[in-house]
Backbone as JSON, one array per atom type, in Angstrom:
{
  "sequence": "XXXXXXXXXXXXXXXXXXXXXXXXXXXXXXXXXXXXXXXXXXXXXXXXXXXXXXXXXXXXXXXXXXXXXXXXXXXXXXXXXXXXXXXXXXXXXXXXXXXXXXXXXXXXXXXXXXXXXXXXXXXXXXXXXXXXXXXXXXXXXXXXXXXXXXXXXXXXXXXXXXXXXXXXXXXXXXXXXXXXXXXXXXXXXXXXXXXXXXXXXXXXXXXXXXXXXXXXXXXXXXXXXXXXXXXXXXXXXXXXXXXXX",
  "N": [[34.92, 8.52, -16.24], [32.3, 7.96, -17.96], [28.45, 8.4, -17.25], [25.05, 7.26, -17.53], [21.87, 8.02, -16.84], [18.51, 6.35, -16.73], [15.21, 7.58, -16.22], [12.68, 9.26, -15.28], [11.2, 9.1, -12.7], [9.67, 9.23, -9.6], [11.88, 7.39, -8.39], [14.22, 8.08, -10.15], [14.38, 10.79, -9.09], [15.16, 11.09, -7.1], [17.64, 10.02, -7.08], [18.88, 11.99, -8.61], [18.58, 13.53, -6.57], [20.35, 12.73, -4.57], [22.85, 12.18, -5.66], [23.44, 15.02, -6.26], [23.69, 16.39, -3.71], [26.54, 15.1, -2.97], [27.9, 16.37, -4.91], [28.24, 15.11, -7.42], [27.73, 13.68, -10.67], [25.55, 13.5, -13.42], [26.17, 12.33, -16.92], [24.03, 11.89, -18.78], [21.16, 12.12, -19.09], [18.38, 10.72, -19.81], [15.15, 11.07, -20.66], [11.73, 10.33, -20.92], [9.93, 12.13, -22.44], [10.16, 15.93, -23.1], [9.66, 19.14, -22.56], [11.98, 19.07, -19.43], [12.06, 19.1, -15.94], [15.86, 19.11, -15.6], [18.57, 19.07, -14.16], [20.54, 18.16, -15.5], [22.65, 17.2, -18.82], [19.74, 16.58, -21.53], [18.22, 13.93, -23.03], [15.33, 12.26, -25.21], [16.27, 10.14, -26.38], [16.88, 6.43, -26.31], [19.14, 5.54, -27.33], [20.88, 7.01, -27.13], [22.38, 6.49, -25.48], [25.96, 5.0, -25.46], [28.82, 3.04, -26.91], [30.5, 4.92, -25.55], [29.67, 4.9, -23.11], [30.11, 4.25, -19.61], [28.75, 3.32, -16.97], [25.27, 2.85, -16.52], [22.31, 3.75, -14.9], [19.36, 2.76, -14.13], [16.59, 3.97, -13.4], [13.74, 3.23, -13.76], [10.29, 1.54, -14.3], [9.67, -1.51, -12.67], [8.55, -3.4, -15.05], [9.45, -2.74, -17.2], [11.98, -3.0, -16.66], [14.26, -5.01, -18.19], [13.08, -4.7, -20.67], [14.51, -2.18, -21.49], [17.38, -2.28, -20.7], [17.55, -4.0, -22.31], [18.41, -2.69, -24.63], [20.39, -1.37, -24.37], [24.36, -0.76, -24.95], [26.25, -3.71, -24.48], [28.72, -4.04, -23.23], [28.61, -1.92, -21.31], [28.19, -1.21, -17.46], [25.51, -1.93, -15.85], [22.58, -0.86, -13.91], [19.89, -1.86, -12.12], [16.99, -1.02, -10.24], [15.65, -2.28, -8.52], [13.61, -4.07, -6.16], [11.97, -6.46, -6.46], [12.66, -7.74, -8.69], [14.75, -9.84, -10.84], [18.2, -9.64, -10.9], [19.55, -11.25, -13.34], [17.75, -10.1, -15.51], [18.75, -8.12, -16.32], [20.75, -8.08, -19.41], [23.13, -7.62, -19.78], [26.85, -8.3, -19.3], [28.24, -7.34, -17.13], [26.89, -6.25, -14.47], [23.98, -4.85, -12.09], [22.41, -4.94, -8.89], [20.84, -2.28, -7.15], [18.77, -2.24, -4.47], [16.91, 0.72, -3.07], [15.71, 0.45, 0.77], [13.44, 1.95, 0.47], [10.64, 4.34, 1.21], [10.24, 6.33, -1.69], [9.35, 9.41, -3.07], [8.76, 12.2, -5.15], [10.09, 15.19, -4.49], [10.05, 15.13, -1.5], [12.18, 15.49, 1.08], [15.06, 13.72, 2.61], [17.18, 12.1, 4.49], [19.63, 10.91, 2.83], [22.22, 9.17, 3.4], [21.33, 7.53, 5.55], [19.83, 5.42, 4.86], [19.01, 2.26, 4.43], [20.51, 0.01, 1.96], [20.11, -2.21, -0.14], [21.76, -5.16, -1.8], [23.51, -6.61, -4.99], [25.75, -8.03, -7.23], [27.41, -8.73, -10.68], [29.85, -9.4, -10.65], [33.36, -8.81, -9.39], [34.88, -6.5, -10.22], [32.56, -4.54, -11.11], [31.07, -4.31, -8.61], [32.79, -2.77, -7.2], [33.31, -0.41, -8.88], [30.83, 0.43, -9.34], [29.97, 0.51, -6.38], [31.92, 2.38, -5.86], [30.67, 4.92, -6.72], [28.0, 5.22, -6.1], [27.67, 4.46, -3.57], [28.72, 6.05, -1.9], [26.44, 8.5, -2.14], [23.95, 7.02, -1.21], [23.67, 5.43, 1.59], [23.43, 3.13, 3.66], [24.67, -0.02, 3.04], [24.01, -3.74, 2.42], [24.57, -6.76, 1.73], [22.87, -9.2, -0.63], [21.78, -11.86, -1.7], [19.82, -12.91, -4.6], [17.59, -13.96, -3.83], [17.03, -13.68, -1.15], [16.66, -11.27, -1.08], [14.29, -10.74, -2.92], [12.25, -11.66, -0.69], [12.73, -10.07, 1.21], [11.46, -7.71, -0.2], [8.79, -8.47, -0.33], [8.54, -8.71, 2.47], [8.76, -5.86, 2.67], [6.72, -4.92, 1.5], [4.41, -5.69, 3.39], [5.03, -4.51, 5.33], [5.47, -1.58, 5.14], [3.61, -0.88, 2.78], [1.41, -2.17, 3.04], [0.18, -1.86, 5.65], [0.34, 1.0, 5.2], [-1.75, 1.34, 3.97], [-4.09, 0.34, 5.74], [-3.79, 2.57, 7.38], [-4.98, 4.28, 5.39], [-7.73, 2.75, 5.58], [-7.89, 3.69, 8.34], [-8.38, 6.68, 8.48], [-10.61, 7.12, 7.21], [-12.29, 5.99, 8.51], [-12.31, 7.36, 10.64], [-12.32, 10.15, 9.66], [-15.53, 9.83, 9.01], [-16.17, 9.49, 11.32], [-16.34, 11.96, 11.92], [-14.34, 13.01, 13.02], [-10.72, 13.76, 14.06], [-8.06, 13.55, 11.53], [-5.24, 12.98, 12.37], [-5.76, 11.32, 14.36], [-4.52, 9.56, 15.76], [-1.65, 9.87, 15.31], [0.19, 10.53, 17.58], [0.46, 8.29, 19.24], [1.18, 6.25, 17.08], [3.83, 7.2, 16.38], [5.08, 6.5, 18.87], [4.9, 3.65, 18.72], [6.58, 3.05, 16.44], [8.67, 3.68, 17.63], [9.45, 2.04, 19.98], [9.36, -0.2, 18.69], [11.81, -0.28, 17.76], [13.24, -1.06, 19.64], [12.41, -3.33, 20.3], [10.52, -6.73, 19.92], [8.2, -6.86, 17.44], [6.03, -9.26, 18.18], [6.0, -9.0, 20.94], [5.02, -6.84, 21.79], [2.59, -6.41, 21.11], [-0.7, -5.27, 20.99], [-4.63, -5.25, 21.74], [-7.71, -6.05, 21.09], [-7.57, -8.37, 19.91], [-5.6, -10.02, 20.59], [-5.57, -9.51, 23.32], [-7.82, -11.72, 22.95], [-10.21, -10.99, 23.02], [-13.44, -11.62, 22.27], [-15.93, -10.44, 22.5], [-15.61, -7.74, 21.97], [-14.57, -7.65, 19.24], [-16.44, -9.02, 17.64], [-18.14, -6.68, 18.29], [-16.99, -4.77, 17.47], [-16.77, -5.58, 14.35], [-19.16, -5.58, 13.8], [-19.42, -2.88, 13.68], [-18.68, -2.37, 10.74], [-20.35, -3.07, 9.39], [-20.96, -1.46, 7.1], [-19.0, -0.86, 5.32], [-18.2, -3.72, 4.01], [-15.4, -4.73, 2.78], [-13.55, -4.2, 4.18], [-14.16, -5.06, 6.25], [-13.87, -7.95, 5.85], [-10.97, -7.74, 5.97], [-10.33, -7.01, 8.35], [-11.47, -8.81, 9.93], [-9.84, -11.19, 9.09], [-7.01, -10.12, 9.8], [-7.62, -10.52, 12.45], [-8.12, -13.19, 13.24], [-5.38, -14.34, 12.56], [-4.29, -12.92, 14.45], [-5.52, -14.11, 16.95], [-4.99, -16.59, 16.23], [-1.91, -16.55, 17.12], [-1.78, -15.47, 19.56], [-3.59, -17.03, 21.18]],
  "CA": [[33.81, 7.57, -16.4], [30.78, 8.78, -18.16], [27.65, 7.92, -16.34], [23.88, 7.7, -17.93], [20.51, 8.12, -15.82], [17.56, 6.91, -17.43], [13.73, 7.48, -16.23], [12.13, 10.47, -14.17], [9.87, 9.02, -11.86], [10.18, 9.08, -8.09], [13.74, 7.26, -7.99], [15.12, 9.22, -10.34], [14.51, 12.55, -8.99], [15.77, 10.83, -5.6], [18.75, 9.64, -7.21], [19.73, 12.8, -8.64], [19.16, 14.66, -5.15], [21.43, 11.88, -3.88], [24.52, 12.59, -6.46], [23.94, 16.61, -6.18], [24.44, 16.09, -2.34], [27.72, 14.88, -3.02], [28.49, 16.99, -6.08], [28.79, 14.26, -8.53], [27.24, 14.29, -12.09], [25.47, 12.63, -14.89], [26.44, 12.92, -17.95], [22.69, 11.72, -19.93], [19.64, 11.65, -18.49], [17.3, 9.65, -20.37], [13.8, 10.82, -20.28], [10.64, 9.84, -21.78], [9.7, 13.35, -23.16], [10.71, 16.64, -22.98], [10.71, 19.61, -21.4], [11.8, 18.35, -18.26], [13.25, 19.46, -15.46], [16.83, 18.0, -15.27], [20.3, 19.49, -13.74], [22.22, 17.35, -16.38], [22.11, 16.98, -20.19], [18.49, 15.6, -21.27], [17.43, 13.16, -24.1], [14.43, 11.16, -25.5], [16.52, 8.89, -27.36], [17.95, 5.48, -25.4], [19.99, 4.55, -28.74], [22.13, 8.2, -27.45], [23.49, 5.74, -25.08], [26.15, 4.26, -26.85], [29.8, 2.29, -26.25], [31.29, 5.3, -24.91], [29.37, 5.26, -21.65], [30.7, 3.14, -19.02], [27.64, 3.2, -15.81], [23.99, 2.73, -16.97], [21.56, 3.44, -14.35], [17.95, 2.22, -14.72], [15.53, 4.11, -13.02], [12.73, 2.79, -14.23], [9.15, 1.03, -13.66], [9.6, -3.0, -13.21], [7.94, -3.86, -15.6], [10.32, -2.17, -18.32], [13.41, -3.22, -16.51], [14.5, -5.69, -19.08], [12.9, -4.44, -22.35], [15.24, -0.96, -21.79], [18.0, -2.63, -21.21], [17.93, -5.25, -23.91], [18.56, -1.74, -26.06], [21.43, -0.68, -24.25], [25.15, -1.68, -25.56], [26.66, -5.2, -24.31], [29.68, -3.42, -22.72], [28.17, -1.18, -20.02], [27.81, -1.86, -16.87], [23.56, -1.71, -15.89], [22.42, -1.06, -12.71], [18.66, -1.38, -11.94], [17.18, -0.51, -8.57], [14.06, -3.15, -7.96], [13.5, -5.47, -4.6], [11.38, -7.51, -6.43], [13.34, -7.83, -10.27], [16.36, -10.2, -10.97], [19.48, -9.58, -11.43], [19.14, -11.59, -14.53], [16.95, -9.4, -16.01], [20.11, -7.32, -17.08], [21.6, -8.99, -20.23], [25.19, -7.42, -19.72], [27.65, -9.32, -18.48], [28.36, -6.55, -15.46], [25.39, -5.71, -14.0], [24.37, -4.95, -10.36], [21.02, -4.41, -8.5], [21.21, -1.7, -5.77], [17.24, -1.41, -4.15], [16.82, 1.35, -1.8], [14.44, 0.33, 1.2], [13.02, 3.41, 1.02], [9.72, 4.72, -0.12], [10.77, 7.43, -2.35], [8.43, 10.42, -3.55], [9.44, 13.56, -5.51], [9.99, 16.47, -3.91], [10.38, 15.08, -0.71], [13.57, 15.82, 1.39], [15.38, 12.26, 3.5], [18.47, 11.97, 4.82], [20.45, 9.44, 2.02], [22.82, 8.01, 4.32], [20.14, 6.61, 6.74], [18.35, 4.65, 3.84], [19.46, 0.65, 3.8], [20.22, -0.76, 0.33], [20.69, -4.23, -0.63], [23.02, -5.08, -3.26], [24.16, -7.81, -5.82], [26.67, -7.97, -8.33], [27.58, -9.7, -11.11], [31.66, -9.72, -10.24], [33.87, -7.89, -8.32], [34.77, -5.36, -10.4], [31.28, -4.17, -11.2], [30.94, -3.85, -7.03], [34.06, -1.59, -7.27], [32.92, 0.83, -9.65], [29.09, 1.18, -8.63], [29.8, 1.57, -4.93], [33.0, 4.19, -5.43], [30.17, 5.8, -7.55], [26.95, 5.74, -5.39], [27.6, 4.52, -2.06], [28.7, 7.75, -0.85], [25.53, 9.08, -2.35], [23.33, 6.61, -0.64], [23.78, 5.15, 2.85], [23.85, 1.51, 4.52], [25.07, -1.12, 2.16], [23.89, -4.82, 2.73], [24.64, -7.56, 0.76], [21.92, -9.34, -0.46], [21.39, -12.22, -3.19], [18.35, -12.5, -5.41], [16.35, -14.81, -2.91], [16.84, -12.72, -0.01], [15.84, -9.48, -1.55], [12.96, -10.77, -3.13], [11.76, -12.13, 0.42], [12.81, -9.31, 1.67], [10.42, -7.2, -0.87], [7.4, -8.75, 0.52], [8.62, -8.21, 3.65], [8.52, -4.13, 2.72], [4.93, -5.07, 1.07], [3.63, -6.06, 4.74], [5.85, -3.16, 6.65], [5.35, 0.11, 4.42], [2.31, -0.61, 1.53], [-0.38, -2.6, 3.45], [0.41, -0.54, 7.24], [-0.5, 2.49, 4.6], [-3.77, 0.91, 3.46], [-4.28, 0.56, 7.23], [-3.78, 3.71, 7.96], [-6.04, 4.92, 4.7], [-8.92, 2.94, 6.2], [-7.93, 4.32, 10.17], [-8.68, 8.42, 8.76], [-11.86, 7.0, 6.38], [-12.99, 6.06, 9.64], [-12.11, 8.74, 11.67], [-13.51, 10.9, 8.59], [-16.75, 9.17, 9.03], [-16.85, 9.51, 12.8], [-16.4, 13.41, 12.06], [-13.09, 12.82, 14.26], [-9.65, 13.85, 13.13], [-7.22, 12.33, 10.75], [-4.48, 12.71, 13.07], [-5.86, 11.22, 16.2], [-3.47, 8.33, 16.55], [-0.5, 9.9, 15.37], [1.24, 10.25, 18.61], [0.24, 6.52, 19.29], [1.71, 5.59, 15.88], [5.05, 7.86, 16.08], [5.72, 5.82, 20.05], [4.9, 2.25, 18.29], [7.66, 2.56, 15.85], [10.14, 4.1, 18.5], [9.42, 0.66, 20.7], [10.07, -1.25, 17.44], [13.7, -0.05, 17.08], [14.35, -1.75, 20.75], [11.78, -4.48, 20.41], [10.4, -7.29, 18.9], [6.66, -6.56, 17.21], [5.47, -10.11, 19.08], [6.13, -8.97, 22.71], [4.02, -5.13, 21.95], [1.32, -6.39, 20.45], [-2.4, -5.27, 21.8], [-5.82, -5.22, 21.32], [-8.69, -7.25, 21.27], [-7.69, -10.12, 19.34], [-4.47, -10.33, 21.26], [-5.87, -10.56, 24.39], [-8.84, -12.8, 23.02], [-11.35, -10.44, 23.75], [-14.33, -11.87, 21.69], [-16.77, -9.83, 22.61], [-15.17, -5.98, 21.48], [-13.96, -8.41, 18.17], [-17.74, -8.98, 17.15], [-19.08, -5.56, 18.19], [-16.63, -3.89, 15.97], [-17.26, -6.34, 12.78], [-21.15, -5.01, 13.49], [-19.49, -1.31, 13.07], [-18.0, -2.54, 9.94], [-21.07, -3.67, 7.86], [-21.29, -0.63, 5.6], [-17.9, -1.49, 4.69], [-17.41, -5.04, 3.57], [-14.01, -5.34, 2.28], [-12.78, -3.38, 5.37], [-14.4, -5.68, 7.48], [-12.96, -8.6, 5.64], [-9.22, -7.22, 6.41], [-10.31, -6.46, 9.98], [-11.42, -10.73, 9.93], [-8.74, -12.09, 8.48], [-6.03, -9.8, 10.49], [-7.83, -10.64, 14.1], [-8.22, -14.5, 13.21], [-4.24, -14.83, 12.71], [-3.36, -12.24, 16.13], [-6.3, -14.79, 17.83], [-4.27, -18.08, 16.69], [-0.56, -16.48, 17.43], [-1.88, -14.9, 20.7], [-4.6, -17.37, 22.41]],
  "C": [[32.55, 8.32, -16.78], [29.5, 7.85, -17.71], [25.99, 8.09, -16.86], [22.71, 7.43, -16.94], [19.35, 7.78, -16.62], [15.85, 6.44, -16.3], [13.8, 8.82, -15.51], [11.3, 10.48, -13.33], [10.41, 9.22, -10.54], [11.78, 9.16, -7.74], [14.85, 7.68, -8.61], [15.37, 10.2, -9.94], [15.11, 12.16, -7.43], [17.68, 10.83, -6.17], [19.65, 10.96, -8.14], [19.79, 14.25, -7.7], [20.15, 14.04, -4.89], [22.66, 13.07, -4.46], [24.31, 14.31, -6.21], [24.79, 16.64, -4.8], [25.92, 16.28, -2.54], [28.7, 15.56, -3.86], [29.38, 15.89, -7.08], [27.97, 14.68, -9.19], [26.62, 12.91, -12.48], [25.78, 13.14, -15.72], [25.58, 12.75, -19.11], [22.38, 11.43, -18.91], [18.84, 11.61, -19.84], [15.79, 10.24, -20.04], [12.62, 10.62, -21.15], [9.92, 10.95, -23.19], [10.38, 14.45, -22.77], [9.6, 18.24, -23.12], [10.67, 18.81, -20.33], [12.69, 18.78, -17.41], [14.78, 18.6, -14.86], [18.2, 19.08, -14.89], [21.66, 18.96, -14.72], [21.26, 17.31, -18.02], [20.6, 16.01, -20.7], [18.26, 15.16, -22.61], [16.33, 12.51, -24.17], [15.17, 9.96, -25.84], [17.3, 8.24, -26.47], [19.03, 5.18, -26.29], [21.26, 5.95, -28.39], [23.25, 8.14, -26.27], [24.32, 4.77, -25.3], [27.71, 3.79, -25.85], [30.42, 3.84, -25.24], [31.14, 5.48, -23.02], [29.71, 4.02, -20.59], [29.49, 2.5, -17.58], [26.12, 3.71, -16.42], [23.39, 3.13, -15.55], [20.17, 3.8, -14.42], [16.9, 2.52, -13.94], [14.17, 4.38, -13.31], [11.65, 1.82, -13.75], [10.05, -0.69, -13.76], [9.89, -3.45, -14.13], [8.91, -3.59, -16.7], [11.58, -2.46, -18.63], [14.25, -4.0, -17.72], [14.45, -5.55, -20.55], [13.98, -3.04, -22.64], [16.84, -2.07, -21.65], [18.89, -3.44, -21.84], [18.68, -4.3, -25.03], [19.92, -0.98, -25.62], [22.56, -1.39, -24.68], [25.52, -2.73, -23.92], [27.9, -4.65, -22.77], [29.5, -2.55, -20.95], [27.73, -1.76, -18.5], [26.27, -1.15, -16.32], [23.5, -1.7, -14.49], [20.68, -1.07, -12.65], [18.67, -1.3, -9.85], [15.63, -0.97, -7.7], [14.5, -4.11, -7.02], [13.31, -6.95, -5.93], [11.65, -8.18, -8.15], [15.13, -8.95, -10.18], [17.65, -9.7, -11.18], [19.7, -10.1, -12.88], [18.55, -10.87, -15.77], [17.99, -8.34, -16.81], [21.14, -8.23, -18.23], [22.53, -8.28, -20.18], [25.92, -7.88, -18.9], [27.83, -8.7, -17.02], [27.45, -5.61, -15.75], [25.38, -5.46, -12.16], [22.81, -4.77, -10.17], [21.34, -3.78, -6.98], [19.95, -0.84, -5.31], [17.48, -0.74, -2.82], [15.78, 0.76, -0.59], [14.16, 1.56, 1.81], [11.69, 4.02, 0.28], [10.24, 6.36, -0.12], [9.54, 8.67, -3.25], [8.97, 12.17, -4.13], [8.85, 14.71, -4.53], [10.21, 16.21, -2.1], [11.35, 14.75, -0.17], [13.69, 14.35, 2.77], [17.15, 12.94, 3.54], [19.03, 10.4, 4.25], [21.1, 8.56, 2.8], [22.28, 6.95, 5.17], [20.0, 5.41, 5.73], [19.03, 2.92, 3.5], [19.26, 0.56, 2.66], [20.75, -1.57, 0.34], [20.76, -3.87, -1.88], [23.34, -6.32, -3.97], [24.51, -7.58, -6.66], [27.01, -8.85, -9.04], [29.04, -10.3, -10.79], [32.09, -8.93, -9.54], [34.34, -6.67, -8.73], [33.71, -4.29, -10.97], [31.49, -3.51, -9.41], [31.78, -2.59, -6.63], [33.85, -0.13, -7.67], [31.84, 1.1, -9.14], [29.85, 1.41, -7.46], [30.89, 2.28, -5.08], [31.83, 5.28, -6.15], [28.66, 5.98, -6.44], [26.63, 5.49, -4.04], [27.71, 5.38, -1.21], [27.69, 9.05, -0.78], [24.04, 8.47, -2.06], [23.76, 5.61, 0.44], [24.36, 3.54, 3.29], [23.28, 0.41, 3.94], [24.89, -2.48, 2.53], [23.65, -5.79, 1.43], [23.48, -8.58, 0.54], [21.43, -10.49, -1.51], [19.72, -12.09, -3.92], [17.28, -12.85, -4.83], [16.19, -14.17, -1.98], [16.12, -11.22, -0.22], [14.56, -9.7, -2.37], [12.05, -11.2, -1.52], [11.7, -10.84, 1.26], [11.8, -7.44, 0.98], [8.97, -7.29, -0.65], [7.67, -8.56, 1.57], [8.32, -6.7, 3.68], [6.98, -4.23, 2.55], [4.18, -4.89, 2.64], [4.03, -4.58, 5.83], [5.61, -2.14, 6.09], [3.91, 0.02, 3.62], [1.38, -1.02, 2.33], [-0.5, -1.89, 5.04], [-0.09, 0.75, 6.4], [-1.91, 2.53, 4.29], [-4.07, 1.23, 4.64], [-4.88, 1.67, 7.03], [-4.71, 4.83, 7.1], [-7.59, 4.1, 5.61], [-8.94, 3.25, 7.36], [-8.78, 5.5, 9.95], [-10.14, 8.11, 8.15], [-12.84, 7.12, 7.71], [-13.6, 7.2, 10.41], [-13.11, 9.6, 10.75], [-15.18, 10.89, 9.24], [-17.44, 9.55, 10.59], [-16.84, 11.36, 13.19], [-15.36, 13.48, 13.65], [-11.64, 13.82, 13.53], [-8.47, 13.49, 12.72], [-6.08, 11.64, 11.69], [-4.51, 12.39, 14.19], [-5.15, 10.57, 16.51], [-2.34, 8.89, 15.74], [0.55, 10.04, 16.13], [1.7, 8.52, 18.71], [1.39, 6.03, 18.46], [3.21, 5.97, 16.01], [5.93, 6.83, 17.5], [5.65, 4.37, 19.72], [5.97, 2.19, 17.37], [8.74, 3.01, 16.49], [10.25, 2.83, 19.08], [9.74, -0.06, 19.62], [11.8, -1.2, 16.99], [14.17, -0.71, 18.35], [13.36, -3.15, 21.02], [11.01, -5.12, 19.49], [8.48, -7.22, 18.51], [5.84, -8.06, 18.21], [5.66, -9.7, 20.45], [5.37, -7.22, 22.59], [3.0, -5.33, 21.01], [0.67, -6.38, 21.09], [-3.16, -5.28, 20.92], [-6.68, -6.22, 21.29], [-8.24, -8.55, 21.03], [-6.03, -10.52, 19.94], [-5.16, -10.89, 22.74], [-7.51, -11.35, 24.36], [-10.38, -12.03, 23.39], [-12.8, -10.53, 22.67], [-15.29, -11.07, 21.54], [-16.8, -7.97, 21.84], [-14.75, -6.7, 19.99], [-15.69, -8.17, 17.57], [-18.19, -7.68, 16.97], [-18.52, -4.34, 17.15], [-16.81, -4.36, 14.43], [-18.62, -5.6, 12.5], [-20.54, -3.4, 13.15], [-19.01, -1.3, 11.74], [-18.74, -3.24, 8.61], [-21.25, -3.04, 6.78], [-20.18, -0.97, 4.76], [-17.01, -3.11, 4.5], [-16.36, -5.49, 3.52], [-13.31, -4.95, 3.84], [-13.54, -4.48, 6.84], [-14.15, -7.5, 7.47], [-11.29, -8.89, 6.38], [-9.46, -7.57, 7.35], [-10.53, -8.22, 10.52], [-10.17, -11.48, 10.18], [-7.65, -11.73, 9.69], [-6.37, -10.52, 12.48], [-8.02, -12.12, 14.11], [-6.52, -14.79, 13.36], [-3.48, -14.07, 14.12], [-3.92, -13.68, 16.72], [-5.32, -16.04, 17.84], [-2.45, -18.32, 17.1], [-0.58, -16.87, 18.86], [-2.63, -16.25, 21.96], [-4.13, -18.99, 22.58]]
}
């Protein structure tokens, strides 16, 4: 089975630590320009994936998913690897979508197996071929149709991207208070250990949990140089106030 790779961003360079792991292969990588560093044969050109290749995979932005491969042949089967992208979005008849929930960053080292991925296929032998080909090179497989994994995409939005904003305006702070960055990282490292045996509504604190009006106001007043940040800090302590009180 010959096997093509195309992009080099993030989830590519994840997805060909994955397959080394295991000592599998590509046989094209796809990249935008050149030099580049790649472990497997490297092209610019998508047109130098052609009938003989049998596994496409599409690691690529969104936004692109569809216009790349509109250009690939009919025959192949396509894999992309977006939460928040159709299945659809793949005009070949066998297609699959297999998103990691994982934020992924070059150069940094994870343990693959750990990493949940949701999955959808167009048939059953599509499912066959991708997972004998990358399940053993990434971890815990959940089935997943297109409605669930988009729901489940905003769900990462709320749990990984806006918890990071957070945590950019927590150190601005800290910064500011000539404190240091890492003062609540113990805190933070024992709140997601309690989250693996409990449910975020029964360990929630803080002011606007237990209603405490008064520490709610006096921090908005520490929060006038920063507007938008004291927006967030609104909005978030108005919906604890009407869960909690």
């Amino acid at each position: 089975m010959r096997i093509a790779l195309v992009g080099n961003g993030n989830l590519a360079w994840h997805l060909n630590a994955a397959l080394r792991e295991i000592n599998s292969r590509i046989d094209l990588h796809v990249v935008r320009e050149l030099p580049v560093s790649s472990p497997w044969k490297t092209t610019t050109q998508l047109s130098d994936i052609n009938d003989s290749y049998h596994l496409v995979l599409l690691a690529v932005p969104d936004s692109q998913i569809a216009e790349v491969a509109a250009q690939l042949p009919e025959k192949i089967i396509a894999v992309h690897f977006s939460g928040g992208t159709s299945l659809l979005s793949l005009p070949q008849k066998n297609r699959a979508v297999c998103w990691p929930c994982q934020t992924l960053k070059k150069g940094t080292s994870m343990k693959y197996n750990n990493i949940p991925l949701l999955y959808e296929f167009s048939n059953t032998e599509t499912e066959t071929i991708v997972k004998a080909f990358l399940e053993p090179a990434i971890g815990k497989w959940i089935s997943a149709n297109g409605e669930q994994r988009q729901l489940a995409h905003v769900s990462a939005v709320f749990s990984n991207n806006f918890t990071n904003y957070l945590q950019y305006i927590s150190q601005s702070l800290l910064k500011e208070a000539q404190l240091p960055t890492d003062l609540f990282y113990t805190m933070l490292k024992a709140h997601v250990e309690l989250l693996e045996t409990k449910s975020p509504e029964t360990i929630q604190t803080g002011p606007a949990q237990r209603g405490d009006q008064g520490t709610i106001e006096a921090q908005k007043q520490l929060l006038n140089n920063h507007v938008d940040w004291k927006e967030i800090y609104t909005l978030l302590s108005k919906n604890i106030l009407d869960k909690y009180q």
